[in-house]
C-alpha positions in Angstrom: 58.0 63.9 73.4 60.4 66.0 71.8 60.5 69.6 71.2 60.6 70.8 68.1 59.8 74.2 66.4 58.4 72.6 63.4 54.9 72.9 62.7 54.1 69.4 62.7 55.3 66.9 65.1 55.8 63.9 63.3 56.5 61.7 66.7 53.1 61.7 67.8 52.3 59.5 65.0 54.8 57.0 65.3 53.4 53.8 67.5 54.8 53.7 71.2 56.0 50.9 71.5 57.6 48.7 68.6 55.8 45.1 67.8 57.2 42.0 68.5 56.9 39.3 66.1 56.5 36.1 67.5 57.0 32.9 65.6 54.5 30.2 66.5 55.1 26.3 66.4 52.5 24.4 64.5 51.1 21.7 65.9 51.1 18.0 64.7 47.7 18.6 64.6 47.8 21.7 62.1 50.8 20.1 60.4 48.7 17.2 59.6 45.7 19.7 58.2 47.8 21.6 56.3 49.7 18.0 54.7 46.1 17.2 54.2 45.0 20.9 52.0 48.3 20.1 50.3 47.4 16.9 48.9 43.3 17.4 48.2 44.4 20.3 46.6 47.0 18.4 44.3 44.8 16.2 43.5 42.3 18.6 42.9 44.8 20.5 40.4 45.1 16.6 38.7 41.8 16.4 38.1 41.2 20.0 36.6 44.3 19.6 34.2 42.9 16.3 33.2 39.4 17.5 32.4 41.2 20.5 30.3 43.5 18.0 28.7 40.0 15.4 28.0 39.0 18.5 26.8 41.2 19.7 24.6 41.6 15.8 23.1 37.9 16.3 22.0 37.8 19.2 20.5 40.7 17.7 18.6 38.8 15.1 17.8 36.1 16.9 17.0 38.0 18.9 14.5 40.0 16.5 12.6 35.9 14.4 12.5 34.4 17.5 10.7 37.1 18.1 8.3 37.6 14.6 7.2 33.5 14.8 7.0 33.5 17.6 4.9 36.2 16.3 3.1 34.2 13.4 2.1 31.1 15.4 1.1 33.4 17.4 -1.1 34.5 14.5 -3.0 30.4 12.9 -3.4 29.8 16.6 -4.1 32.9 16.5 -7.0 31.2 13.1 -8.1 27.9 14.2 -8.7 28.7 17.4 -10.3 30.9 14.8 -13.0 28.1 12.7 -13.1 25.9 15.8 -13.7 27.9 16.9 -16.6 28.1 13.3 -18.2 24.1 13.0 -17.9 23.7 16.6 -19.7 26.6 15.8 -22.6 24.2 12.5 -23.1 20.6 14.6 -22.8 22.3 17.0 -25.5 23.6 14.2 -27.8 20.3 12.4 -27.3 18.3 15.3 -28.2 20.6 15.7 -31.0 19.8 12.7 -32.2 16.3 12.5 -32.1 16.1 16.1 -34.2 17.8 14.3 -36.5 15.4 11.2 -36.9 12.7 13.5 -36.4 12.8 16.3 -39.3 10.5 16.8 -41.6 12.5 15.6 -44.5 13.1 11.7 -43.0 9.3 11.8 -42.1 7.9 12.5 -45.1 10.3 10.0 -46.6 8.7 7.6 -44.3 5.3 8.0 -44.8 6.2 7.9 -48.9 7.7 4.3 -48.4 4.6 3.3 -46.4 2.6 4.6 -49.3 0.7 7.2 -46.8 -0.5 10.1 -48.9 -1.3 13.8 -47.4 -5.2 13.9 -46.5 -7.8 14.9 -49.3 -11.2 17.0 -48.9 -12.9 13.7 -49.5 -11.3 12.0 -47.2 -13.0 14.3 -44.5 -16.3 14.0 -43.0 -18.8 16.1 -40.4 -21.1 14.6 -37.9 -24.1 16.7 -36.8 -25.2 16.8 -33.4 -28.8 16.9 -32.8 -29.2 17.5 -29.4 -27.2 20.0 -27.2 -24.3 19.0 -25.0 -25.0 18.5 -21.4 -22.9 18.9 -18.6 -23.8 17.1 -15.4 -21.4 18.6 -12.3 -21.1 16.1 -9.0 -22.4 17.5 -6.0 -20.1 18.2 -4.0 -19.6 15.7 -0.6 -20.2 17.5 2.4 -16.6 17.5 4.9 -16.9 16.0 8.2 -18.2 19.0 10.1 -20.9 20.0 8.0 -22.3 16.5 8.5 -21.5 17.0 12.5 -23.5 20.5 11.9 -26.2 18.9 10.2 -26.5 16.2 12.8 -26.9 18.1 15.5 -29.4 20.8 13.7 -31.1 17.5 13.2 -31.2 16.7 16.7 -32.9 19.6 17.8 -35.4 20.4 14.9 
């Protein structure tokens, strides 16, 4: 112990005696365990990298299967929109057309080269009813439960 006027004396915390490192010989017997960690654990590290790679591919592949899907449902989706359009251009023509077979000009015309004249008063003629009309309303068929209901009130009445 030295003597010292400081306040502190720093020796007393320093360890007595200095360790000694001593380097120990592995055994064949730990050699061969540690050979044996070293390879599980390569091949354990194979395995993972594959499974991320396998992985990886199929997302890939995923990917690249939904695009060229949607690519696909684009182009029906561009095909029916034509065909739409094509189907409405021919509804309008068609309507078109049949205004103009239909107007009141070409049917009269008609009916003047069928020799079909405009009705007359005494062409016309009313039928008097004697008796009152009568309406006769089907019952109604009772459902499945109401005739379950019934037969049981049955049953005990």
């Amino acid at each position: 112990m030295a003597h010292t006027n400081a306040a502190y004396d720093l020796d007393l915390f320093s360890p007595q005696r200095k360790p000694r490192l001593v380097e120990m010989k592995n055994t064949k017997k730990a050699e061969e365990d540690s050979r044996r960690r070293a390879h599980r654990q390569s091949v354990l590290n194979l395995l993972i990298y594959l499974a991320v790679a396998a992985v990886a591919v199929a997302l890939v592949g995923y990917f690249i299967t939904c695009n060229v899907r949607l690519t696909e449902m684009n182009k029906t989706l561009s095909d029916k929109q034509a065909q739409l359009s094509a189907l409405e251009s021919e509804g309008v023509r068609l309507k078109s057309e049949v205004m103009s077979k239909t107007s009141a000009e070409r049917v009269n015309a008609y009916v003047q080269e069928n020799g079909l004249y405009p009705v007359n008063g005494s062409q016309v003629y009313y039928i008097a009813a004697t008796e009152e009309d009568q309406v006769i309303v089907a019952e109604k068929e009772a459902g499945w439960l109401e005739k379950a209901w019934d037969a049981v009130v049955d049953f005990f009445s």
